[in-house]
C-alpha positions as CSV (number, residue, x, y, z in Angstrom):
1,X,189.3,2.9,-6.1
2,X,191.2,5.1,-3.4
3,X,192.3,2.0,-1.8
4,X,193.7,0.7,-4.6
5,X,195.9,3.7,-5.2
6,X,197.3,3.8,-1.5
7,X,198.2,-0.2,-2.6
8,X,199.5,0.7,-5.8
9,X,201.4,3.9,-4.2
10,X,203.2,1.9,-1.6
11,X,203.7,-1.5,-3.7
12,X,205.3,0.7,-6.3
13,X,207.7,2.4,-3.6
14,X,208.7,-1.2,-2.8
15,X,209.7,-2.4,-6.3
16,X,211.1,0.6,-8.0
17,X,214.5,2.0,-7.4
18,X,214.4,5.8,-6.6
19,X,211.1,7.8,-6.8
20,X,209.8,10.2,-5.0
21,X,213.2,11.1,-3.0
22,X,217.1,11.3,-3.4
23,X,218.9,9.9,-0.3
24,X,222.0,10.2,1.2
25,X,223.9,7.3,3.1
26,X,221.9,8.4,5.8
27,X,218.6,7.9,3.4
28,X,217.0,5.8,6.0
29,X,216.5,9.1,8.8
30,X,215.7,11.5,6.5
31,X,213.1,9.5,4.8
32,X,211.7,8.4,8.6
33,X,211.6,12.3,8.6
34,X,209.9,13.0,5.5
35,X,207.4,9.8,6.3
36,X,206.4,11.9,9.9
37,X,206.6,15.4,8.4
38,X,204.4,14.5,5.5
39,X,201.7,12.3,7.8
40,X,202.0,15.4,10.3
41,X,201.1,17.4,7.2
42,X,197.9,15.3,6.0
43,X,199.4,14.0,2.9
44,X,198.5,10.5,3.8
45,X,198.8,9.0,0.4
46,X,202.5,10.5,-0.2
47,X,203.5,8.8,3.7
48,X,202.1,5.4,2.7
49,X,204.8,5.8,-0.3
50,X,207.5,7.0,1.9
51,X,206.7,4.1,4.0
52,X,207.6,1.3,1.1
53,X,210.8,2.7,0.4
54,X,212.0,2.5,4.4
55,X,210.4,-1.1,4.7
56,X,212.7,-1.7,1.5
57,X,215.8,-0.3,3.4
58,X,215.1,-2.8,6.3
59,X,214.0,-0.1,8.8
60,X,210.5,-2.1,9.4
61,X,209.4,-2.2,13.2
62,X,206.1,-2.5,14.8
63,X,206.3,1.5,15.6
64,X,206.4,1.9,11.5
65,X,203.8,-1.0,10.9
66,X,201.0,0.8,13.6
67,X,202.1,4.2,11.8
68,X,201.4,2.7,8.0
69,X,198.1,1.3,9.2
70,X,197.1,4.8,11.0
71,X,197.9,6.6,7.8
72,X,195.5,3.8,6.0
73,X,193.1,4.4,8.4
74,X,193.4,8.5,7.8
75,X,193.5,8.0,4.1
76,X,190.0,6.1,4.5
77,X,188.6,8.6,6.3
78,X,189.5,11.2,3.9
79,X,187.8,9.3,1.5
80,X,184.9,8.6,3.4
81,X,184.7,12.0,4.4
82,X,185.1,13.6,0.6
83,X,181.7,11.3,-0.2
84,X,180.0,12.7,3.4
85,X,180.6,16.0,2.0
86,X,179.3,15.6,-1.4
87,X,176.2,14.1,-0.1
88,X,175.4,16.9,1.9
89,X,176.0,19.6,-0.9
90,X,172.9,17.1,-2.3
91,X,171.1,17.5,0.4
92,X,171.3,13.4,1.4
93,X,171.7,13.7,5.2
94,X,170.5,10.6,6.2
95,X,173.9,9.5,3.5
96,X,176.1,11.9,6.0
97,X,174.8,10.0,8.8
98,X,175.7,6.6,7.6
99,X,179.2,7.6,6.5
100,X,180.5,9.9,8.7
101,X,178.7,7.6,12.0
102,X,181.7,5.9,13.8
103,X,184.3,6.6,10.9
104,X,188.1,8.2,11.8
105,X,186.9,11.3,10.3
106,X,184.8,12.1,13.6
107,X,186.7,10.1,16.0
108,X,190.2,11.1,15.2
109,X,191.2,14.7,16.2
110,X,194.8,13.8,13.9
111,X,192.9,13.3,11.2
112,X,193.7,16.5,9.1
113,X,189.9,17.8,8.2
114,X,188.7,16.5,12.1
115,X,186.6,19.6,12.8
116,X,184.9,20.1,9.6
117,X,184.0,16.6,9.8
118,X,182.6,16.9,13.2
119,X,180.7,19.9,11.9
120,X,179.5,18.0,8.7
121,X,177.9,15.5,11.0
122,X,176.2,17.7,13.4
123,X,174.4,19.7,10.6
124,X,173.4,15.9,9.6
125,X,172.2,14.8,12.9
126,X,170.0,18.2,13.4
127,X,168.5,17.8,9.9
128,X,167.6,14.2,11.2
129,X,166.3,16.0,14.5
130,X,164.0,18.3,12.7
131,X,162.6,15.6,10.2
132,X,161.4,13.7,13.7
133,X,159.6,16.7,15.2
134,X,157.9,17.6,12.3
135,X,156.6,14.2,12.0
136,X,155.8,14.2,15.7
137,X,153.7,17.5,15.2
138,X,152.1,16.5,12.4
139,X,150.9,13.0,14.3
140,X,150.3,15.0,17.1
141,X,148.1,17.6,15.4
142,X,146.2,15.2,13.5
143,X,145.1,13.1,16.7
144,X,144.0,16.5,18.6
145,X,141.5,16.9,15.1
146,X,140.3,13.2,15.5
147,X,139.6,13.7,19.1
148,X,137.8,17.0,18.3
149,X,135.2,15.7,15.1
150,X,134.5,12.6,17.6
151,X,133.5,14.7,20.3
152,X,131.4,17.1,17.4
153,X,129.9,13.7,16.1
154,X,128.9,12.8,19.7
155,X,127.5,16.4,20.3
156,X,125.8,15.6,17.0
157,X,124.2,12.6,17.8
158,X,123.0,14.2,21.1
159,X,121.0,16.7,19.4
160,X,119.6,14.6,17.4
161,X,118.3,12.7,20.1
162,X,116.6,15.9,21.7
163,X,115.3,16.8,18.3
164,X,113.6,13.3,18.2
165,X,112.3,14.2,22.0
166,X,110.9,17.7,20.5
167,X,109.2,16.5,17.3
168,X,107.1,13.7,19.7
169,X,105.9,16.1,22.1
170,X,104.4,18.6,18.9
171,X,102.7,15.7,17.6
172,X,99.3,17.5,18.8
173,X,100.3,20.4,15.9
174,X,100.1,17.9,13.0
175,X,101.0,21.3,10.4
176,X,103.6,22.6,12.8
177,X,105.2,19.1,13.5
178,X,105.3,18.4,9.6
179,X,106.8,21.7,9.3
180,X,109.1,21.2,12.0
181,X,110.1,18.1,10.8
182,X,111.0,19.0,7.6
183,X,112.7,21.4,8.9
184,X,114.9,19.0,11.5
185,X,115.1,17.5,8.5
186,X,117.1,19.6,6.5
187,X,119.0,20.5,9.5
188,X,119.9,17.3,9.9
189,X,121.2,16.8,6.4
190,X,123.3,19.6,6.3
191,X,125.3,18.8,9.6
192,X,125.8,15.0,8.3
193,X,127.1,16.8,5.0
194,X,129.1,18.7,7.4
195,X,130.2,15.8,9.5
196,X,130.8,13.6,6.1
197,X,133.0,16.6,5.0
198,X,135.4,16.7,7.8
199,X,135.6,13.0,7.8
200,X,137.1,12.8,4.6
201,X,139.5,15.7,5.6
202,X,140.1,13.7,8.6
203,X,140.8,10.8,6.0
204,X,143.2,12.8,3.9
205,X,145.3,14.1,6.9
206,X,145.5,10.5,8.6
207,X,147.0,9.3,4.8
208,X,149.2,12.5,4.8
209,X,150.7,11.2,8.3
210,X,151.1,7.4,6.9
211,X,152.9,9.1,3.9
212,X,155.5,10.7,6.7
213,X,155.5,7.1,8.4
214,X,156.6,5.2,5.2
215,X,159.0,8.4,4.3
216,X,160.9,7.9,8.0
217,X,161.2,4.0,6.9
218,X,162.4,4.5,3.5
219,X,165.4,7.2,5.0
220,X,165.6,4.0,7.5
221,X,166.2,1.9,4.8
222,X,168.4,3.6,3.3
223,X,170.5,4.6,5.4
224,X,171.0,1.0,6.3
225,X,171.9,0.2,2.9
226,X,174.4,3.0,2.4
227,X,176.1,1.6,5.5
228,X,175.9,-2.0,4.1
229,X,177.6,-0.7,1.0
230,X,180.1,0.7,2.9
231,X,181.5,-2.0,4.9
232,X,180.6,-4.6,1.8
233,X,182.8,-2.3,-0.2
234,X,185.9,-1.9,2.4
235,X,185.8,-6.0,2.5
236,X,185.4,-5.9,-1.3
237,X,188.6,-4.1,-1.7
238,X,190.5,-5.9,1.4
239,X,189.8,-9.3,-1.4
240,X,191.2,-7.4,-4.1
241,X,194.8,-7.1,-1.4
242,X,194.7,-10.4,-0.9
243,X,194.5,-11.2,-4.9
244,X,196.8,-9.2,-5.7
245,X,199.1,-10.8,-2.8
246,X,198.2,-14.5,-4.0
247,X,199.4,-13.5,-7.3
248,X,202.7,-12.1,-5.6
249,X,203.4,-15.0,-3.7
250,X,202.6,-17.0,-6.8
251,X,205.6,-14.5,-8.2
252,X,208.1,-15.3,-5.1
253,X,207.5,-11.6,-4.3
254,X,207.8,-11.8,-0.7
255,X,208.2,-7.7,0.0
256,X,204.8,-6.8,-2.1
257,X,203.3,-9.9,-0.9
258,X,203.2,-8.5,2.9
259,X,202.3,-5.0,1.4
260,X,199.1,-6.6,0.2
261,X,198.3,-8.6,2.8
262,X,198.6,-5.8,5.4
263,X,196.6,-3.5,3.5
264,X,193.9,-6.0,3.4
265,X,194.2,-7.0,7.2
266,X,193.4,-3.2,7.9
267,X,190.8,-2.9,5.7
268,X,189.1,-6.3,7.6
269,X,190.1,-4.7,11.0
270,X,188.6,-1.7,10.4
271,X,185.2,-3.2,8.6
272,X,184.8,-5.8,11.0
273,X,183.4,-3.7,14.4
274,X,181.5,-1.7,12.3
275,X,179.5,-4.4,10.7
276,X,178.6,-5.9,14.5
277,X,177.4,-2.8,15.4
278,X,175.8,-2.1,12.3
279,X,174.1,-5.9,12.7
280,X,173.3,-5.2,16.6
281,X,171.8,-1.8,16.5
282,X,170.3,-0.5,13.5
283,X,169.5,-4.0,11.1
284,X,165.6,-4.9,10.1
285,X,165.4,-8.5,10.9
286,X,164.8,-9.0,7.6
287,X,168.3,-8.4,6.1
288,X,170.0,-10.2,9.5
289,X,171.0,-13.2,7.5
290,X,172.7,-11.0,5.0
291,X,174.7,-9.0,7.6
292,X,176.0,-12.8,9.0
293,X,177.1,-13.3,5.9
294,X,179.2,-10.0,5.7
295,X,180.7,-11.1,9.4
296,X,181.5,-14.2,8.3
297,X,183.1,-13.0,4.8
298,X,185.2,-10.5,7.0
299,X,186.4,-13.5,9.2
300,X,187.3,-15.8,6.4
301,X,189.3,-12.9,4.7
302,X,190.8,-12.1,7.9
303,X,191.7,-16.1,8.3
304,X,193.0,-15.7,4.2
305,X,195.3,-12.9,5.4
306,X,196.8,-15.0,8.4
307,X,197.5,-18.3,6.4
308,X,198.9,-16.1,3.0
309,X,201.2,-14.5,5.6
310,X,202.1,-18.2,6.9
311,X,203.3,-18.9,3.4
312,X,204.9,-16.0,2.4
313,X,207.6,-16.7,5.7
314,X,208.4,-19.8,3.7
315,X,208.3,-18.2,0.3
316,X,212.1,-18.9,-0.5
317,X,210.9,-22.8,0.1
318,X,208.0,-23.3,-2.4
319,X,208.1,-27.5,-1.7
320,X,208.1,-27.1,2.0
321,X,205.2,-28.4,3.7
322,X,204.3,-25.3,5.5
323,X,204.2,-23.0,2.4
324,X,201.9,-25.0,0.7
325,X,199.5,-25.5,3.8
326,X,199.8,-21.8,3.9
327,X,198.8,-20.9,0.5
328,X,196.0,-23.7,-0.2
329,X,194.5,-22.8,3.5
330,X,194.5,-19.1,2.3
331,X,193.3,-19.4,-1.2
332,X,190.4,-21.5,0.7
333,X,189.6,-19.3,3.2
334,X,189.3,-16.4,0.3
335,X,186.8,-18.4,-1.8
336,X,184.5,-19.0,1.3
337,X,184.7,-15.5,1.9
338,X,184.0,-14.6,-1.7
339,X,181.0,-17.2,-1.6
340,X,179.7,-15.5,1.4
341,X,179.9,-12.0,0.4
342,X,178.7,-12.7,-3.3
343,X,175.1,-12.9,-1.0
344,X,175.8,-9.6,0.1
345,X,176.5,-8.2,-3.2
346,X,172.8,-9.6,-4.3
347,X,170.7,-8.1,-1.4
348,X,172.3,-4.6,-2.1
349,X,172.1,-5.3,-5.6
350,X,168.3,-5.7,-5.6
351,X,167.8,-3.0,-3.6
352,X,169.7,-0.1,-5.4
């Protein structure tokens, strides 16, 4: 939804005569100004805007282009770092992790809430630390009590053994050996009640320590997931861009057109590295095939972006050769992708 406002925001700049700001013959400085004061300030929303209406005065360059996509970038981040924070006022660490884990909000020092990001993530990654060692103590403690009721059982059986030696050798004493016996008897009993008793503890502890097990698998799990539904979501909304460009292009809009298909490029850009590390380090083998398939979605909406581009250059020309090869090889390229990440949207759909 934040996404689709920074589109909206700067689409809207690019359409509609005036807006935010009055200029001067000399509109095209001080709005350069405003677009670095108000970045500089954190407002990253309110510089996407500013940075429509200088694109519309013709000031585009590459130095503005790598500026509008670093204030996307920030703007994501501030997203992504407004959900890190709720889930921690929850308590759902393991959610920090996943968001906050290679995002602009930690890696960025421009980025205008840097250090309480870094801090947010920290506090996440010692929760995580302390979850481990009490699981490792609890293992730990639970294989010192095996080791000590095998060696009482052992002990155990040895006495028994001598008991068997005694009760032979006081066969002469028929009374005193019944007596005796009984006697071993009941002894006997009473230490395999004993032994039967700490066995089951044993038992109870040794299911207590498979309960932490599955626990650390499910947190696991679900931290893989809420990392899935992030990068499924960023290529999500980089589709809707690239409909809403389609649309434009479909309109002769050529100015909104690129506005769309930029803002959907960076949202592919940024969601494509993540996913390979994401598929590379940290994904069961059985949800591989499902990561693939977000790759290859990524790539064909990245391929989308580069051919709607293609056409939009010959815009003014809709019966010229290379517009429609543009459009039809983007508008195919965006249904593979759709087809592809429509498997995504089921495997994180079954597994809310």
């Amino acid at each position: 939804m934040l996404l689709k406002v920074i589109v909206g925001v700067v689409a809207l700049s690019a359409l509609i005569t005036g807006g935010y700001f009055v200029v001067r013959e000399d509109g095209a400085r001080e709005l350069s100004k405003v677009f670095t004061d108000t970045l500089a300030s954190g407002d990253y929303l309110a510089a996407l805007g500013v940075a429509g209406k200088l694109k519309e005065n013709g000031q585009g360059s590459p130095e503005l282009d790598a500026a509008v996509s670093g204030a996307a970038r920030l703007l994501v981040a501030e997203d992504i770092y407004k959900q890190a924070a709720k889930a921690a006022e929850e308590g759902r660490f393991v959610d920090v992790r996943a968001l906050l884990s290679g995002s602009e909000a930690v890696n960025n020092p421009s980025f205008k809430s840097y250090t309480e990001a870094q801090a947010l993530l920290d506090e996440a990654n010692a929760q995580a630390a302390g979850a481990a060692h009490k699981t490792a103590v609890a293992i730990s403690n639970l294989e010192k009590k095996a080791k000590a009721e095998q060696g009482k059982r052992q002990e155990l059986e040895q006495n028994k053994k001598k008991l068997e030696g005694t009760l032979s050798e006081k066969e002469k004493s028929l009374s005193q050996s019944k007596a005796e016996t009984a006697a071993a008897k009941e002894k006997a009993l009473q230490s395999q009640k004993e032994a039967e008793a700490k066995q089951a503890a044993l038992l109870a502890e040794q299911a207590r320590a498979k309960e932490l097990m599955l626990q650390v698998e499910k947190e696991s799990k679900q931290k893989f997931f809420t990392e899935l539904r992030t990068y499924r979501d960023m290529a999500q909304k980089g589709r809707e861009q690239l409909d809403n460009a389609v649309v434009e292009i479909s309109a002769k809009r050529d100015v909104t057109s690129l506005i769309y298909v930029s803002q959907g490029k960076i949202l592919f850009e940024e969601a494509r590295p993540k996913t390979v590390e994401l598929r590379n380090a940290r994904t069961p083998p059985l949800y591989q095939g499902q990561v693939d398939d977000l790759l290859r979605a990524i790539e064909q909406f990245a391929e989308a972006s580069k051919q709607l581009r293609n056409a939009v250059a010959y815009i003014d020309d809709s019966n010229s050769p290379d517009f429609t090869s543009g459009l039809t090889k983007g508008k195919a390229a965006l249904a593979n992708a759709i087809s592809y990440l429509s498997n995504v949207t089921s495997l994180i759909a079954s597994n809310p």
